[in-house]
C-alpha positions as CSV (number, residue, x, y, z in Angstrom):
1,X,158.3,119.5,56.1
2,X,161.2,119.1,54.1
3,X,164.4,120.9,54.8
4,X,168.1,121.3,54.2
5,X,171.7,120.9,55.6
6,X,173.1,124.2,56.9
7,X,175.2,125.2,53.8
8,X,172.1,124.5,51.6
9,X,170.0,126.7,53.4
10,X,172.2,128.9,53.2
11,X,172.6,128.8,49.5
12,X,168.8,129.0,48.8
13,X,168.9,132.5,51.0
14,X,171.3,133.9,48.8
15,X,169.7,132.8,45.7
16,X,166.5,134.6,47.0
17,X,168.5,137.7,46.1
18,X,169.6,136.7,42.7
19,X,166.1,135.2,41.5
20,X,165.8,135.1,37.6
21,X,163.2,137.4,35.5
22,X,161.0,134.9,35.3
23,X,161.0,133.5,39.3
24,X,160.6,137.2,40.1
25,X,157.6,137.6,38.1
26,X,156.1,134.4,39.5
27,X,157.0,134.9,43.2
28,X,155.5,138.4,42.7
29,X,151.9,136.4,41.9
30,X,152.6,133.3,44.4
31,X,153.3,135.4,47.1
32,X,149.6,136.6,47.1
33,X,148.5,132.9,48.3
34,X,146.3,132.1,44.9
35,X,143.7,129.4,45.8
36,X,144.7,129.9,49.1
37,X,148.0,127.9,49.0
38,X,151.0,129.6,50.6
39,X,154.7,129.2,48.7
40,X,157.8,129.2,49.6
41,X,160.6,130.6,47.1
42,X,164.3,129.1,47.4
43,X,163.2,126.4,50.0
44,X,165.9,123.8,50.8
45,X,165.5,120.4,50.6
46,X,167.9,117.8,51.3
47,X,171.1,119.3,48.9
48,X,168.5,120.8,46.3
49,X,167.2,124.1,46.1
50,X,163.6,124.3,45.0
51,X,162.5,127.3,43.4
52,X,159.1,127.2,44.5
53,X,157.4,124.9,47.3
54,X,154.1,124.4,48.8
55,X,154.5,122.1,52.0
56,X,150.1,122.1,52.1
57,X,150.4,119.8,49.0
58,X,154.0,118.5,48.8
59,X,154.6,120.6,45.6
60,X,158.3,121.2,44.2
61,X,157.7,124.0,41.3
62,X,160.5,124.3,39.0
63,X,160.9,127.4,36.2
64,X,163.2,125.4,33.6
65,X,165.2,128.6,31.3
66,X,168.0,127.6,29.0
67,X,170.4,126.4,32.0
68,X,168.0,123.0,32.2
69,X,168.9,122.3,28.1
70,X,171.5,120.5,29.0
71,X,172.6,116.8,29.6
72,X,174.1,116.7,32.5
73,X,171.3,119.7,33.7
74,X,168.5,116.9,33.2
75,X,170.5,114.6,34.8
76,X,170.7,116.7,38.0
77,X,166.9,117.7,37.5
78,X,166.0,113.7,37.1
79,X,168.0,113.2,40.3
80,X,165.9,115.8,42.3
81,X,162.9,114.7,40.9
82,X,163.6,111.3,42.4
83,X,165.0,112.4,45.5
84,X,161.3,114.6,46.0
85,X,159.4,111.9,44.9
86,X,160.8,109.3,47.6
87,X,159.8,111.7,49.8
88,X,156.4,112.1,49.0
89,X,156.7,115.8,46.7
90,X,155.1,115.8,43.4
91,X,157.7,118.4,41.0
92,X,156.1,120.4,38.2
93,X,158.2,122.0,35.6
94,X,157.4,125.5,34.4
95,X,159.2,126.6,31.4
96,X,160.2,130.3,32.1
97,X,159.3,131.3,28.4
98,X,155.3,130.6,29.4
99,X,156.1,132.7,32.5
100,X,157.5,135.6,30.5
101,X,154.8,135.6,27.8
102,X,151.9,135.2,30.8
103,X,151.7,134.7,34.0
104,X,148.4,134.4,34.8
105,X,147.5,131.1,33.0
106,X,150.5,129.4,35.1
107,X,149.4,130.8,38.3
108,X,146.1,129.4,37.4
109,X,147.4,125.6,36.3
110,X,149.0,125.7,39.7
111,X,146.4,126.6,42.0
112,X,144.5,123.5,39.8
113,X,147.3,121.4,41.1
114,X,147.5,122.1,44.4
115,X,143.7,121.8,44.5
116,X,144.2,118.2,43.1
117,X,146.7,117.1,45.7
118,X,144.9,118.7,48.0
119,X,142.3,116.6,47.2
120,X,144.0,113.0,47.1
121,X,145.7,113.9,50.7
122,X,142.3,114.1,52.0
123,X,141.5,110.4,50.9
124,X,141.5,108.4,53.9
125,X,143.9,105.3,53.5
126,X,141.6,102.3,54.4
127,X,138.2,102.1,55.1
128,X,137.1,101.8,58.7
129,X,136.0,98.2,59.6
130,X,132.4,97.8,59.7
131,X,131.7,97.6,63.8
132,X,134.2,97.1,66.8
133,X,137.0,94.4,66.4
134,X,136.5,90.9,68.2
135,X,137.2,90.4,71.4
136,X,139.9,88.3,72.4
137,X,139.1,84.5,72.4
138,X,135.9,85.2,70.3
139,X,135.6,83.6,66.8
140,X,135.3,85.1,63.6
């Protein structure tokens, strides 16, 4: 699992109290476990403060408002991005405007996500050789 210095973890338990509108109305649905899944909200990782995360799937969910307009706030959100994906978490960006105008659909492309991810971690990595390996000396 991924996880955060002191004073980040600290942070991302105050910012549990002072969640916006729309990570409210989404943690309000998320906490229910859709698909099964279970999320976290404010989860530290590394100096970053997710808003949502599912450690099942290695999901990073991120509600973008008007604070993420900015240049240098897509710098910092490019940055994060990297610093999850070198670490094996996938981040999908919410825009808080489809959260406010229905929440349902979003809870629904997320459980499809998770699903997905949950899918490709099953994969095995190689394929088992066909029979027991050689024994020692013997030829090929």
């Amino acid at each position: 699992m991924i996880t955060g210095p002191r004073p980040t973890i600290k942070r991302a338990r105050r910012l549990r109290s002072e969640m916006s509108l729309p990570e409210v109305m989404l943690w309000s649905e998320l906490r229910k476990r859709p698909g099964g899944f279970k999320f976290r909200r404010q989860h530290s990782a590394g100096d970053y403060v997710l808003d949502f995360y599912c450690a099942k799937v290695k999901l990073a969910i991120e509600i973008d408002g008007r604070a993420h307009d900015s240049a240098p706030a897509a710098l910092r959100d490019a940055n994060r991005s990297a610093f999850l994906k070198a670490r094996g978490v996938a981040t999908t960006r919410v825009p808080a405007r489809a959260v406010l105008e229905d929440v349902e659909p979003v809870v629904m492309r997320l459980v499809e996500i998770c699903n997905s991810r949950s899918e490709i971690s099953m994969l095995p990595l190689h394929h088992a050789a066909h029979g027991p390996p050689p024994r020692t000396g013997e030829d090929l």
